[in-house]
N, C-alpha and C positions, 0 to 999 in steps of 0.2 A: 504494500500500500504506500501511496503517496501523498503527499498533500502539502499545500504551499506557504500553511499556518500549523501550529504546532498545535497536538493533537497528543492526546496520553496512550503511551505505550510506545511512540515513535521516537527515535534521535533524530538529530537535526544532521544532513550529511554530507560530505563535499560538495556537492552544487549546489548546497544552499537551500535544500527543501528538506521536509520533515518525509522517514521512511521509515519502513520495517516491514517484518516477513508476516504475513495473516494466511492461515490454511486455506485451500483451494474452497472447499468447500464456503467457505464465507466469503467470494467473490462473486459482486453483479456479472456483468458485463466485461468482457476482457478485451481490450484492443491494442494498437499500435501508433504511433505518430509518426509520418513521414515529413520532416521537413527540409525539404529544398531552398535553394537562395542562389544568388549568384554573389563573387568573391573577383573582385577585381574584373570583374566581366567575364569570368569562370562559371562554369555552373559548378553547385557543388552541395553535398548532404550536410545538413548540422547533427551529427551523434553526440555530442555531450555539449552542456553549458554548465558555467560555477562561479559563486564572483569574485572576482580575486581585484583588491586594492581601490574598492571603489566604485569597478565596472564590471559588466560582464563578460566572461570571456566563454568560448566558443570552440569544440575541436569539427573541423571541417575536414571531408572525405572527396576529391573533384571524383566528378561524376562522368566529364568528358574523355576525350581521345587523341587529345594533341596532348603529348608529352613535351612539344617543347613549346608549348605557351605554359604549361603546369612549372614546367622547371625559370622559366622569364618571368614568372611572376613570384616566385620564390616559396613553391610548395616544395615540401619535405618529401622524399621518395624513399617509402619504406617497402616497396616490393618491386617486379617489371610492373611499369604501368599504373602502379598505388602511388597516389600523393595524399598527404595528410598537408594539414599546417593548425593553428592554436590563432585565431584571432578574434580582435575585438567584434562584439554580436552586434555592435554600433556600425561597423563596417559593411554587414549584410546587406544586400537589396533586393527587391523583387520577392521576401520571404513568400514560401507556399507551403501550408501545411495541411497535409491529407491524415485521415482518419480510414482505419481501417475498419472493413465491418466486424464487426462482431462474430468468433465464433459459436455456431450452434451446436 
């Protein structure tokens, strides 16, 4: 379980939300967030955000196929063809975020 105010039974956890483990069986509705953005004119996934000194900060996944705009714009290549990089979520634009349906 999640949640964005502090709630009994939860700790507060590196990204800065309140969290903790609750049995399957006490779960509504289970879904997924897909949020997309673009990153310097990259396209690119948001998998983690936490706020560090102030602001939010963001680890970003390019979702595209030019490796050499990923490497000219200064993503980190952590596999053939993975770029990661950690930037500010003030930097994102074009956010889109999908919801996954629910499974039955």
């Amino acid at each position: 379980m999640v949640s964005a105010v502090e709630r009994e039974g939860l700790r507060l956890t590196e990204r800065g939300v309140w969290g903790g483990a609750v049995p399957a069986a006490e779960l509504g509705e289970v879904y997924a967030l897909r949020v997309t953005a673009s990153w310097r004119g990259l396209p690119v996934q948001l998998v983690r955000r936490w706020p560090s000194d102030g602001r939010l900060l963001g680890r970003v996944v390019f979702l595209g196929r030019d490796v050499r705009a990923a490497e000219a714009a200064g993503l980190q290549k952590i596999d053939a063809g993975g770029y990661e990089m950690t930037v500010p979520v003030d930097d994102l634009e074009n956010l889109r975020v999908v919801q996954s349906v629910p499974a039955v």
